[in-house]
N, C-alpha and C positions, 0 to 999 in steps of 0.2 A: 199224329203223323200226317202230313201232305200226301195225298194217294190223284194221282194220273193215272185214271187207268179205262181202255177203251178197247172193246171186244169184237170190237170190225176189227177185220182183216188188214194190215197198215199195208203201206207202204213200203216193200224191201231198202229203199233208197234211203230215206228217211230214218228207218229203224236203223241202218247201218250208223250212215251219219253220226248218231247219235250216241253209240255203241262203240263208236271208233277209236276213242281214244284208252278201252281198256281189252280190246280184240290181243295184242301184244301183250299185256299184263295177264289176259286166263291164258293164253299159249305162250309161256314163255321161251319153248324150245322152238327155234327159227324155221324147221322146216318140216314135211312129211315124209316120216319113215317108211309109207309106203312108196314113194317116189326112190331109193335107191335103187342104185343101180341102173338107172332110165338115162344119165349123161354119159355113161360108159355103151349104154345102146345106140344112141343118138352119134355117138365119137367113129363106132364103130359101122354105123349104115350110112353114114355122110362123111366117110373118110377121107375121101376124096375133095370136099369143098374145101373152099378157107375161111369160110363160116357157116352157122347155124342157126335158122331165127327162131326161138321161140315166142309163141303168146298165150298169154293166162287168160282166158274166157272173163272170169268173172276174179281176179284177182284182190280185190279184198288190201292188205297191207304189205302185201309181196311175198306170204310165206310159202307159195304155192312156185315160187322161183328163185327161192334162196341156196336151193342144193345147186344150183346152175352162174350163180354167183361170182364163182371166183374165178371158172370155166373162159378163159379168154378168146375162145372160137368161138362162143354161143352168143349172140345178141337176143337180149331179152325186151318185151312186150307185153303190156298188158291193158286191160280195159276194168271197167268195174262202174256201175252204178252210184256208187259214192262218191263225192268230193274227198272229205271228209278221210275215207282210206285212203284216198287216192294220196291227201298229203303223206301221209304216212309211208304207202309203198314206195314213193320218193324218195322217204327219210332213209329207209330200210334199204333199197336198191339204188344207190343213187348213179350207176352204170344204167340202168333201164330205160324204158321207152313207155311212159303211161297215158291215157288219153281217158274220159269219161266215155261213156257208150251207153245207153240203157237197151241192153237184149229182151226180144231177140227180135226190138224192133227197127233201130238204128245199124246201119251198116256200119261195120267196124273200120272205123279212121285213121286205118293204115292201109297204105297202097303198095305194100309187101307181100310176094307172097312166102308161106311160111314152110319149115322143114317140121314142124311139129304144132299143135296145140292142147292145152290143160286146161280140164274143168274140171278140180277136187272137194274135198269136203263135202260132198254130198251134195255140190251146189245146183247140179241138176237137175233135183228132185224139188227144190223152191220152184220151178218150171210146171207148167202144164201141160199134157201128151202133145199139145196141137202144138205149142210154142217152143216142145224140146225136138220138135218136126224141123221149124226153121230153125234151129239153132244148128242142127247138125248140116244142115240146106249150106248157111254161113261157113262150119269148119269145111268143108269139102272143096265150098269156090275159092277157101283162102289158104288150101292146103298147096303145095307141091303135088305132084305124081310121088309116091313112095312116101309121103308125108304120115305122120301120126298123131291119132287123137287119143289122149291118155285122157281117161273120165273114170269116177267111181260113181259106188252108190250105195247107202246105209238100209241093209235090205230089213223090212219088217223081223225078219225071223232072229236076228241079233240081238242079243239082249237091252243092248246098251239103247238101241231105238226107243223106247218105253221109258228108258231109266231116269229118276228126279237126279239129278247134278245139281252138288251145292260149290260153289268158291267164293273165300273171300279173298279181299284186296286191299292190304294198307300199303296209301302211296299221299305223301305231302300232307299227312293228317286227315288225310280224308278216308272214311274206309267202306267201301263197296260189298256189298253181297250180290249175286248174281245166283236167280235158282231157276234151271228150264228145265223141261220134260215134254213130252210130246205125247198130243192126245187123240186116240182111234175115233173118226168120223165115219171112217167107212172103209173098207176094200182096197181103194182106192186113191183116201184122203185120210191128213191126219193135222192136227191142230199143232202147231208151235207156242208153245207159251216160255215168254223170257221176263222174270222179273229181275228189275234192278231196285235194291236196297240202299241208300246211302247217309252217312251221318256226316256232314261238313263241322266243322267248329266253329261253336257259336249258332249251330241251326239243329231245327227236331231233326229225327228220320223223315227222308222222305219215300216214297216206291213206285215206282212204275214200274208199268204191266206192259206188255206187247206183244200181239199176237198176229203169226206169219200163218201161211197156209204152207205144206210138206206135202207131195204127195209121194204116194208110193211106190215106189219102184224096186224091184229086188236083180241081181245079174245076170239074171235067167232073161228077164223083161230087158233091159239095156242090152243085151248081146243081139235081141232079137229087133230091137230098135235099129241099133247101128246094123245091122245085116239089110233091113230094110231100105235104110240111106246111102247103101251102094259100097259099105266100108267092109274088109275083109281082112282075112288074117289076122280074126281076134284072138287076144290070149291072155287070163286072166293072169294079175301079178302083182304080189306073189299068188301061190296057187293056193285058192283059196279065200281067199280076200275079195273085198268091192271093187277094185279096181280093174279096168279094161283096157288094153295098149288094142287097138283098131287100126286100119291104114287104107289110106286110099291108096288102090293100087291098080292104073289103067292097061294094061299088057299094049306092048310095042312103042309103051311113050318110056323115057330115061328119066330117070331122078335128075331134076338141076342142081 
């Protein structure tokens, strides 16, 4: 067996890349079930507009904007670190507005400002304290007045944080395994490890290994984040869950 395999810390960008074209094949259902409901919120605080912008933080292949879809008042947005998804979220959304960005260092390369923004999947938590500081710096200058930030976060205490995930994947004779689990560093910090398994026809197995840095965050800590960045009127959703709807909201200014 061909074994790739490198225990520094990679590259989010690159690891995606790389990953990109089977991100749609382990999720094959198009959107987040914890995101219902959120366009009927969105329809009903901006009822008054004759549009809606959304942007995805860190959108990945577009599944983070597909419930918002077919929604013809919403214009959709996104960024992402990958090329690579980016084709993808294209393919997937091809109403959309997508640009490369790498957070949360690059200013976001749309000169809109927004009725709403998403960062799901836990994708906050690939972030560092100090770097999920400017990120939230970025959704605020690029919100609206009455604007919202919907974010989650896979808090340690969940089982499924710890848990070994196996999938396979047969697609054009090639067939995939994919095994990740996340591993306790600290408090604080915890290790991402993603193997890919594959047998091509005509070639051995090969495997590559990848490992991300996760840190940890639970919604206690992200409520207390976002209160600190000036966002108010959080409220988790559904109740219960990782997920936080926030808003900036300046008293005496109107929603555009």
């Amino acid at each position: 067996m061909e074994l790739k395999k490198n225990l520094n810390y990679q590259n989010y960008c690159d690891v995606y890349d790389k990953l990109a074209k089977y991100i749609d094949l382990l999720y094959p259902h198009k959107e987040y079930s914890s995101l219902s409901g959120i366009p009927d919120l969105l329809e009903e605080s901006f009822r008054n507009n004759e549009e809606i912008k959304i942007i995805d933080l860190c959108c990945g292949t577009g599944r983070g904007l597909h419930i918002f879809k077919e929604n013809k008042k919403i214009k959709l947005y996104g960024v992402d670190c990958s090329e690579k998804m980016l084709e993808r979220a294209k393919q997937n959304i091809p109403n959309g507005n997508f640009e490369k960005c790498l957070l949360p260092d690059e200013d976001i390369p749309f000169k809109e400002k927004f009725h709403c923004a998403i960062l799901v999947s836990a994708t906050i938590q690939e972030f560092a304290p100090n770097d999920r500081e400017k990120i939230y710096k970025k959704v605020w200058d690029l919100l609206y007045n009455g604007g919202y930030f919907i974010c989650d976060v896979l808090s340690p205490e969940k089982e499924e944080y710890y848990a070994l995930v196996k999938k396979v994947i047969k697609k054009d004779n090639e067939t995939s395994i994919f095994i990740y689990y996340r591993e306790s560093l600290s408090k604080e910090k915890a290790r991402q490890h993603v193997f890919l398994i594959k047998k091509q026809p005509g070639k051995d197995w090969s495997l590559q290994h990848f490992v991300l840095e996760h840190f940890v965050l639970d919604i206690a800590g992200l409520s207390e984040e976002l209160t600190r960045a000036g966002f108010s009127k959080l409220k988790i959703w559904p109740r219960d869950s990782g997920l936080i709807i926030a808003r900036k909201y300046i008293q005496d200014l109107f929603i555009k």
